[in-house]
TORLUMLUM-620389 format. One record per residue (C-alpha): residue number from 1; residue in three letters; x, y, z. Coordinates in Angstrom, 2 decimals. Example, Ala and Ser with C-alpha at 12.3 -4.5 7.8 and 13.67 -1.06 7.14 Angstrom:
<pts>
1 | ALA | 12.30 | -4.50 | 7.80
2 | SER | 13.67 | -1.06 | 7.14
</pts>
This chain:
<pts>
1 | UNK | 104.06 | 95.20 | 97.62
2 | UNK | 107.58 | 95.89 | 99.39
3 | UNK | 108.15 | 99.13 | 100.43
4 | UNK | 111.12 | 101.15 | 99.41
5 | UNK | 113.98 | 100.62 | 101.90
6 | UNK | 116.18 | 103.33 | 103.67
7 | UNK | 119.16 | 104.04 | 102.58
8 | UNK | 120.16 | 105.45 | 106.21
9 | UNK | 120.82 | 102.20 | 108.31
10 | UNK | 121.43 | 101.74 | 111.40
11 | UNK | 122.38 | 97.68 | 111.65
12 | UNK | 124.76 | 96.51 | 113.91
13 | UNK | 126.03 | 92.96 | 113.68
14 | UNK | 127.37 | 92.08 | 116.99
15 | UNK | 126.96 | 88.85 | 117.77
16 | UNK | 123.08 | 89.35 | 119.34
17 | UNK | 122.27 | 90.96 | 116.61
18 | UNK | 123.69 | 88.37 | 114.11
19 | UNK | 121.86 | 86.00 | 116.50
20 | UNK | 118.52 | 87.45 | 116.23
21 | UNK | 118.46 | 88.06 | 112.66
22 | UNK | 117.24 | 84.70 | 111.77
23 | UNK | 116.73 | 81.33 | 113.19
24 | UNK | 114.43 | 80.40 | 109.71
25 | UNK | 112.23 | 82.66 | 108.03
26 | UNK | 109.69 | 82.81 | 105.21
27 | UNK | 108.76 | 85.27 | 102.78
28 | UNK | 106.55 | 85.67 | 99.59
29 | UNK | 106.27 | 87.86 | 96.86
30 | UNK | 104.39 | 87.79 | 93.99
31 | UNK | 106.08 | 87.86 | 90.63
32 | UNK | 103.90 | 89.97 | 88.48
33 | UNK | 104.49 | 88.21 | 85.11
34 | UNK | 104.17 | 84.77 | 83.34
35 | UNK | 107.39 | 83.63 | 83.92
36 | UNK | 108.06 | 82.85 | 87.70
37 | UNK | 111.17 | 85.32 | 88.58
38 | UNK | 111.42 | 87.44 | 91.50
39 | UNK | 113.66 | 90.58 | 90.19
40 | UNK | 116.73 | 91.01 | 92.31
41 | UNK | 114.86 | 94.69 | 93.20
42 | UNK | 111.81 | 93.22 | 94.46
43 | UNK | 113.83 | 90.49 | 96.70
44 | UNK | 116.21 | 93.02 | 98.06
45 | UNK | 113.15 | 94.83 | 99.29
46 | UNK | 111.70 | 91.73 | 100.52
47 | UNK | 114.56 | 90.16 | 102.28
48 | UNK | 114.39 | 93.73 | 103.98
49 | UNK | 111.20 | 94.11 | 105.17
50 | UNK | 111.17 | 90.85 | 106.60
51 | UNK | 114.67 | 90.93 | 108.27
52 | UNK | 112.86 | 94.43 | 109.74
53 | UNK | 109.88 | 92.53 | 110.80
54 | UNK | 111.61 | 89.84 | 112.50
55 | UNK | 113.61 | 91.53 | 114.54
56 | UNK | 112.24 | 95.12 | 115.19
57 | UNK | 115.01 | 97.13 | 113.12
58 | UNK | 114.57 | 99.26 | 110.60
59 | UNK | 115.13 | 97.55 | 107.39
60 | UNK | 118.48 | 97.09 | 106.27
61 | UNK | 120.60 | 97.50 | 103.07
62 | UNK | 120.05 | 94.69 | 101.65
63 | UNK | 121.95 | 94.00 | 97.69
64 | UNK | 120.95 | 90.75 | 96.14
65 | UNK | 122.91 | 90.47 | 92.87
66 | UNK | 120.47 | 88.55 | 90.85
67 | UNK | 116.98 | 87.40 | 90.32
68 | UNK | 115.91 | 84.58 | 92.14
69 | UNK | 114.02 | 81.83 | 89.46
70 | UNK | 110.71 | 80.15 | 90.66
71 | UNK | 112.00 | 77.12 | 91.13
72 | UNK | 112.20 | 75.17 | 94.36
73 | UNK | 115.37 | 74.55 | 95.94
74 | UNK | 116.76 | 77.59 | 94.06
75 | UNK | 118.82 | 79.56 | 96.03
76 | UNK | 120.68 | 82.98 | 95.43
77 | UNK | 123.01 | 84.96 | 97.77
78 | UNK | 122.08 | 88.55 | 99.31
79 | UNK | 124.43 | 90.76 | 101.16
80 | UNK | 123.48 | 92.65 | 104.44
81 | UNK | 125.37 | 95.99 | 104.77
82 | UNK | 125.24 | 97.38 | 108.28
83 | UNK | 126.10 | 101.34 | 108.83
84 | UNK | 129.71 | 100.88 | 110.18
85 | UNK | 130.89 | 98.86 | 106.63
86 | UNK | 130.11 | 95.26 | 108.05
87 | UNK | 128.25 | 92.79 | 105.91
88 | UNK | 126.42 | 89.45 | 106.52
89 | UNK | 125.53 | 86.97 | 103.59
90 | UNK | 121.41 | 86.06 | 103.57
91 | UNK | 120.65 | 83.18 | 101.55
92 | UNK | 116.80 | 82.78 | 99.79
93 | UNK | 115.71 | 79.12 | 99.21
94 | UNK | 112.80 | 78.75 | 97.51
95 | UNK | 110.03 | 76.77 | 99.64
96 | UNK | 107.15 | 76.74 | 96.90
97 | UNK | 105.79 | 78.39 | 93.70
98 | UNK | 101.70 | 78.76 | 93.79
99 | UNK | 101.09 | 80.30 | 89.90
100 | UNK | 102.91 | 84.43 | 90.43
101 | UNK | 103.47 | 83.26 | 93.87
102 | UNK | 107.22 | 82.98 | 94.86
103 | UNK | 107.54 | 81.42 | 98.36
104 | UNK | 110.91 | 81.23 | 100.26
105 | UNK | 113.03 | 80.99 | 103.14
106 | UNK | 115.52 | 83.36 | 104.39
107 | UNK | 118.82 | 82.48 | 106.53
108 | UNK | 121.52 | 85.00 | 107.63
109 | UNK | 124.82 | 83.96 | 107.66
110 | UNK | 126.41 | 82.88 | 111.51
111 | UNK | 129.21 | 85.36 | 111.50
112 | UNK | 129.88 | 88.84 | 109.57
113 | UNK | 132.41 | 90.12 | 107.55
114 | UNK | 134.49 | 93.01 | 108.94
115 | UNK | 134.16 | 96.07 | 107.04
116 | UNK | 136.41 | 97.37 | 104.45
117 | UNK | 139.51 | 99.46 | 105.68
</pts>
């Protein structure tokens, strides 16, 4: 189960960072019901602990706006917010669906969006 991400951050997106975030990366998470959804909660924290995994960080603030169907070649967009305002946009593909078992893929964006003034 996904733990609960920090809401103190400390991403930075230069360029190596955007870099390392991710070449290609899977996750899984297991849906918990009949119908094969993964809640927009229980991705966020996914698409965090992974990012976290795969490149040493702490986990980031990760937002994804809606829940991502068990369906392959569904995608949905999730927004990276690093702790000077900057975001990056994270996609989730999913790869598979294996009964409550949502398998995907996770790709950061190349380039991030300036914070806010």
């Amino acid at each position: 189960m996904p733990t609960i991400r920090s809401t103190t951050v400390t991403w930075s997106l230069s360029a190596m960072a955007v870099g390392a975030l991710l070449v290609g990366c899977s996750a899984s998470a297991g849906v918990g019901s009949s119908e094969s959804k993964l809640s927009k909660d229980k991705l966020s924290a996914t698409v965090a602990e992974k990012l976290a995994e795969t490149t040493g960080q702490p986990e980031p603030d990760i937002t994804c706006p809606e829940d991502l169907a068990g369906k392959v070649g569904t995608t949905t967009r999730c927004i990276l917010t690093a702790g000077d305002g900057s975001t990056l946009g994270v996609t989730a593909t999913v790869t598979s669906v294996d009964g409550d078992q949502v398998n995907f893929d996770i790709k950061a964006d190349d380039e991030a969006s300036p914070a806010a003034n």
